[in-house]
Backbone as a printed PyTorch tensor [residue, N CA C, xyz], in Angstrom:
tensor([[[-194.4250,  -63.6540,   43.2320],
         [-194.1950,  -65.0610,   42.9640],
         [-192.6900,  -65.2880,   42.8810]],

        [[-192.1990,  -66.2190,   43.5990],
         [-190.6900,  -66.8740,   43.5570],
         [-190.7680,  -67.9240,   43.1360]],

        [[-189.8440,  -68.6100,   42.0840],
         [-189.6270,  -69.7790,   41.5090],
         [-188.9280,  -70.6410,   42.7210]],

        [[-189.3050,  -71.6250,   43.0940],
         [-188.3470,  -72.4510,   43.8300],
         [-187.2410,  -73.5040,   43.4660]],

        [[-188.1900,  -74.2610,   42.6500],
         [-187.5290,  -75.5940,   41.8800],
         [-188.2820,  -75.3920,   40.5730]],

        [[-187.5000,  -76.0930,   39.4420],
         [-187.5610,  -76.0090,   37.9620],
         [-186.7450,  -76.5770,   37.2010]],

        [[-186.8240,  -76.5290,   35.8420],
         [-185.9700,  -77.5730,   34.9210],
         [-184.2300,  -76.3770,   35.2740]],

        [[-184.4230,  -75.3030,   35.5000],
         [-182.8010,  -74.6200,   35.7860],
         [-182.3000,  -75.2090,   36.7080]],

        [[-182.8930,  -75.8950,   38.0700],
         [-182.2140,  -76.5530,   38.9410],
         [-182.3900,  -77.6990,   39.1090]],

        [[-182.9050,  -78.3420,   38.1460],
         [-182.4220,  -79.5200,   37.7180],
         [-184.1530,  -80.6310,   37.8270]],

        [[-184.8080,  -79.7920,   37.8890],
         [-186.3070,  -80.8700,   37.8370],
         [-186.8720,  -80.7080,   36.4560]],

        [[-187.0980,  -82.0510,   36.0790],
         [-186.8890,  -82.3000,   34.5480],
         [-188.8050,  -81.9800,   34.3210]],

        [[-189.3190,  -82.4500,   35.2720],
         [-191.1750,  -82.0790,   34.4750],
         [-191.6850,  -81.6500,   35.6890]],

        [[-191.2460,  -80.9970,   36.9630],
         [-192.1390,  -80.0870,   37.7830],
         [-191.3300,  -79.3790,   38.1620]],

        [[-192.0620,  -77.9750,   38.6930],
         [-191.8050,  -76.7250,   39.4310],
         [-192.5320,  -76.4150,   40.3500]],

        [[-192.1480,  -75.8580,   41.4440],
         [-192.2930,  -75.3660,   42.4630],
         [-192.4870,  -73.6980,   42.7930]],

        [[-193.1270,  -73.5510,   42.7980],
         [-193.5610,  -71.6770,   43.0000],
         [-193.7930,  -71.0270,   44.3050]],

        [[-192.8800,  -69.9660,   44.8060],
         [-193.8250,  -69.3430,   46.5240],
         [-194.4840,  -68.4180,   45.8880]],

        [[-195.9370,  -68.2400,   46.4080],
         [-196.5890,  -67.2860,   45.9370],
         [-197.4300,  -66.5360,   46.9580]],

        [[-197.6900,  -65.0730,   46.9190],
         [-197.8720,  -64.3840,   48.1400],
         [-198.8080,  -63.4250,   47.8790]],

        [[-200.1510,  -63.2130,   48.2130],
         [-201.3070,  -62.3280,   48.0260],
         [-201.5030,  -61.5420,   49.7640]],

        [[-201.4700,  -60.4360,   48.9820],
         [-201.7240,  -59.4300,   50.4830],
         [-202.8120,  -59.6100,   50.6870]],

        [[-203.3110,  -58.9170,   51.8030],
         [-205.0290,  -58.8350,   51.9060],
         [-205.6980,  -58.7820,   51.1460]],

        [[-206.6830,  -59.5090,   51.1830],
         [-207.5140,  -58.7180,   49.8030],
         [-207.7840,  -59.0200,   48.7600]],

        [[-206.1660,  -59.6160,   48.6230],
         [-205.7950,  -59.5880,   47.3310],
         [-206.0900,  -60.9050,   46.4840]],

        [[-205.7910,  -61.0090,   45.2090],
         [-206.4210,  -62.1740,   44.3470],
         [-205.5710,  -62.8190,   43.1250]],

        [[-205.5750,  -63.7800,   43.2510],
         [-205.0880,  -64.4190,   41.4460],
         [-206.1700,  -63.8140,   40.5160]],

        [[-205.8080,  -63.7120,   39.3520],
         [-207.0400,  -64.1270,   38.4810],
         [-208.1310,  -65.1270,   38.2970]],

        [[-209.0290,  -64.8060,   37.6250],
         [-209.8060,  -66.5980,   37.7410],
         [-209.5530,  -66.4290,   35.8760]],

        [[-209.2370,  -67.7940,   36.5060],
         [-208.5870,  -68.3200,   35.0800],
         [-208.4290,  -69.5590,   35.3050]],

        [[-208.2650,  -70.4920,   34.0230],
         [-207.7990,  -71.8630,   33.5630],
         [-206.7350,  -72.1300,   32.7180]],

        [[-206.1570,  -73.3070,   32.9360],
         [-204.7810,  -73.8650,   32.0580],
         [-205.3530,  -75.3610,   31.9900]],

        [[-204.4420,  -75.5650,   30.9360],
         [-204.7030,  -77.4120,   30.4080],
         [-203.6330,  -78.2200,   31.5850]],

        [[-203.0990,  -77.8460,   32.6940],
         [-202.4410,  -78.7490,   33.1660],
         [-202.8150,  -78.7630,   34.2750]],

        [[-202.6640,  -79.2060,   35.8480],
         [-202.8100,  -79.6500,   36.8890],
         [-202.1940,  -79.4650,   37.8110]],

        [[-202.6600,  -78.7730,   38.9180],
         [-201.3820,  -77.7640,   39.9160],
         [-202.0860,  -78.5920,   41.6130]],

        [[-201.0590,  -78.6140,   42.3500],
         [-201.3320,  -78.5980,   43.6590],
         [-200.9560,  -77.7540,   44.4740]],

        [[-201.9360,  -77.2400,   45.3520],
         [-201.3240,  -75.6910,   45.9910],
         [-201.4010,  -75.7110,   47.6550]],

        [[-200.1260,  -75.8830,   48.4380],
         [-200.2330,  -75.9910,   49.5250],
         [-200.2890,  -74.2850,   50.3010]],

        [[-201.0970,  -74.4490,   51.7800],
         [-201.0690,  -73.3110,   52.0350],
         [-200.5030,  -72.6290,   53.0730]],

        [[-199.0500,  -72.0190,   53.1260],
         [-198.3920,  -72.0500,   53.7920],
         [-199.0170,  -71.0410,   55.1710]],

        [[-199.3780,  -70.2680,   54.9850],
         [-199.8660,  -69.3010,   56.3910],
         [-201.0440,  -68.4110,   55.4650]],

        [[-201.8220,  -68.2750,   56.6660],
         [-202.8280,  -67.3930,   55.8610],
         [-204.0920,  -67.7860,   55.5260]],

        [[-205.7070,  -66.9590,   55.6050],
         [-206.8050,  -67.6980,   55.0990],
         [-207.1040,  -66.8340,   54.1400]],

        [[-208.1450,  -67.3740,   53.4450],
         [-208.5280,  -66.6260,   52.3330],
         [-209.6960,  -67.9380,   51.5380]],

        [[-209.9750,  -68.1500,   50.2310],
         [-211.0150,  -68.4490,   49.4290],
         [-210.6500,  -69.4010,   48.3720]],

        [[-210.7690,  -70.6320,   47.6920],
         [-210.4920,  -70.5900,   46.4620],
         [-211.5630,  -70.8520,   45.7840]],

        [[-211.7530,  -70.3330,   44.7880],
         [-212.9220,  -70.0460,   43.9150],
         [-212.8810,  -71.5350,   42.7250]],

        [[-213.7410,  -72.3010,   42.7050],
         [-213.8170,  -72.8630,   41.3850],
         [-215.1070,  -72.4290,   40.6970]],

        [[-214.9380,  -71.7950,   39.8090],
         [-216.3900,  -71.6360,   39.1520],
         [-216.3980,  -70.7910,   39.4840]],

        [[-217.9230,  -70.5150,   39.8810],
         [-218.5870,  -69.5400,   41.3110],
         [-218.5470,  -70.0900,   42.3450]],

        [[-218.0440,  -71.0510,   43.1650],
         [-218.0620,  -71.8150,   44.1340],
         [-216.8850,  -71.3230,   45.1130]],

        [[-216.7480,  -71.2720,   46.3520],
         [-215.9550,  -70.7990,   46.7670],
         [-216.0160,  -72.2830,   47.8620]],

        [[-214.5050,  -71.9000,   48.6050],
         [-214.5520,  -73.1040,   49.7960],
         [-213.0330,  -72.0320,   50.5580]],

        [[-213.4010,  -72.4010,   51.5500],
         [-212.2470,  -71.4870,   52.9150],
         [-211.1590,  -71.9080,   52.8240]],

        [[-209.8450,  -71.5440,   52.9610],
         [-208.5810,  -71.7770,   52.9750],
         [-207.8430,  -71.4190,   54.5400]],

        [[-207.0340,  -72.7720,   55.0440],
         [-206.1050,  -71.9480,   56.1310],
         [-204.9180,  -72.5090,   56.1150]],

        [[-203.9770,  -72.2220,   57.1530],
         [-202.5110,  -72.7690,   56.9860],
         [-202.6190,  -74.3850,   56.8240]],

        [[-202.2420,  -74.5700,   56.2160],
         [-202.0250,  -76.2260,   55.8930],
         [-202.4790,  -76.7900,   55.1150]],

        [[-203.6800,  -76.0660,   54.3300],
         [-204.9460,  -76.7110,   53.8360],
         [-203.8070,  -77.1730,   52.5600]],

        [[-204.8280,  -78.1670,   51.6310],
         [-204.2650,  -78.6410,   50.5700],
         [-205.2960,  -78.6940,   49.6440]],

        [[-204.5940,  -77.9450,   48.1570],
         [-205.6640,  -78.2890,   47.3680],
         [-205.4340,  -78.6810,   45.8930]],

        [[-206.3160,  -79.3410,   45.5790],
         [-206.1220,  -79.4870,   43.9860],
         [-206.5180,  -79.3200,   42.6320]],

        [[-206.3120,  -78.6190,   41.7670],
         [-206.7330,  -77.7190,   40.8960],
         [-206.5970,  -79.0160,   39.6410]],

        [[-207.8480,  -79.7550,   39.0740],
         [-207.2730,  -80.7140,   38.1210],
         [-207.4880,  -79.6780,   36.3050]],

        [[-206.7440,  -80.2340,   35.2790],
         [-206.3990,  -79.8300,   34.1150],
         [-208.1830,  -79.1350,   33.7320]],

        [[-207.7500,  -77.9930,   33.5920],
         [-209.2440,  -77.1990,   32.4730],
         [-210.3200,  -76.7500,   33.5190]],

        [[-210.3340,  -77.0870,   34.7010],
         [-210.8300,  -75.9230,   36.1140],
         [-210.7040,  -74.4910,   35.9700]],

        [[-211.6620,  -73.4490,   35.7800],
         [-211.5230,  -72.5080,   36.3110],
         [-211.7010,  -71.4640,   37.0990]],

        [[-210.8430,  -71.4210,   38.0970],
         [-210.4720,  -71.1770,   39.3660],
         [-209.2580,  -69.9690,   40.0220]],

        [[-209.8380,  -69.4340,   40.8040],
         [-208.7960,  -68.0060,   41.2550],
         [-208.6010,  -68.0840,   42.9590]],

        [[-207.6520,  -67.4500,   43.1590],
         [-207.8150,  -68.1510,   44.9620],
         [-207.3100,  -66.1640,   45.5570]],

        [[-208.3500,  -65.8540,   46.5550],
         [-208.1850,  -64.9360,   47.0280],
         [-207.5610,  -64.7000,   48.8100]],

        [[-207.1710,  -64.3350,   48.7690],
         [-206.6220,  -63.8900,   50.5190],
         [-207.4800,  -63.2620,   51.4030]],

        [[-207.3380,  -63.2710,   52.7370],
         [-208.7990,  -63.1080,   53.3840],
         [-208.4500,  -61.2960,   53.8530]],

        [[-208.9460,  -60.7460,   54.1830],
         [-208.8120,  -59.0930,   54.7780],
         [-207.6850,  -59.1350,   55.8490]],

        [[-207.9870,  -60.0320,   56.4760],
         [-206.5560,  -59.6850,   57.8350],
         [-205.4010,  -59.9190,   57.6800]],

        [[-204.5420,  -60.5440,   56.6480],
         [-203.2170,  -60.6630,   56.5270],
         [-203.0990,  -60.9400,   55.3400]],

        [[-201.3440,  -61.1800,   54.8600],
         [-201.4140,  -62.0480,   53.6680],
         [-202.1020,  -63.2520,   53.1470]],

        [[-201.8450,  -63.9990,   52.5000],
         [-201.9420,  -65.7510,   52.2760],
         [-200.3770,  -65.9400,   51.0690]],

        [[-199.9760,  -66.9680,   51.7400],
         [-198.6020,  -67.6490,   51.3710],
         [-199.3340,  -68.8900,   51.0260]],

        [[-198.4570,  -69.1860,   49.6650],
         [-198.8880,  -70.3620,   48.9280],
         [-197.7730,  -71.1950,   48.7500]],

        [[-197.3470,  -72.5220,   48.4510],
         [-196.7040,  -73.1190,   47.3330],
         [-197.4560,  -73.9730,   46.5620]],

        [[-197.3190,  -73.5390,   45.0940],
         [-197.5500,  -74.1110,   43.9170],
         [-197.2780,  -75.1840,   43.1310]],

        [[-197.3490,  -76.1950,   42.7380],
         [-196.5930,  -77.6720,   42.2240],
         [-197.3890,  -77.6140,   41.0020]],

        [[-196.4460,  -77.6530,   39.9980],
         [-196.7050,  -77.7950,   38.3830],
         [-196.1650,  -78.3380,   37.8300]],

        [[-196.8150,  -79.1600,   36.6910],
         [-195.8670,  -79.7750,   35.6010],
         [-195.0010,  -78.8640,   34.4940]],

        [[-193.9240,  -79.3400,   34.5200],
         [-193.1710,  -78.4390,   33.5220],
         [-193.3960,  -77.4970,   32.7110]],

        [[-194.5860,  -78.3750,   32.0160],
         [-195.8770,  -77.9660,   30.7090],
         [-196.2430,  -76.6710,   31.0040]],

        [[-196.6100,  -76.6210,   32.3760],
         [-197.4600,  -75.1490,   32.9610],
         [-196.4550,  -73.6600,   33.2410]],

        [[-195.2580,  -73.8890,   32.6070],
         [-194.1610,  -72.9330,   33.2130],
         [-194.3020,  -71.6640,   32.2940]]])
């Protein structure tokens, strides 16, 4: 995970995150009280709400609202590249 933008460079209530899962690979499934949007820069893979899953590919857009819990996995053939959008709150 790389920080992009944040209150250090000068954004007063959101941040910006690159985030990068190899094959395979997975967030946790987990929940937070705040509200993230996660664009998808290259790469397919899964995001899980619940037990529910739905497909991910380059471009897709998604939105994770406050108290969801949800984990997003990468598919077997390559990475998956993310960016992350959060409120300050979530840092």
């Amino acid at each position: 995970m790389r920080w992009l933008i944040g209150e250090d460079g000068g954004a007063p209530t959101f941040c910006m995150r690159r985030f990068e899962l190899e094959p395979g690979g997975h967030t946790p499934h987990h929940g937070h009280e705040w509200e993230h949007g996660v664009y998808v820069l290259e790469g397919r893979g899964t995001v899980y709400s619940g037990d529910n899953g739905a497909p991910l590919r380059t471009a897709d857009v998604v939105y994770i609202p406050p108290g969801e819990v949800h984990h997003f996995e990468a598919g077997p053939d390559g990475p998956a590249r993310f960016l992350w959008l959060i409120p300050e709150s979530g840092k």
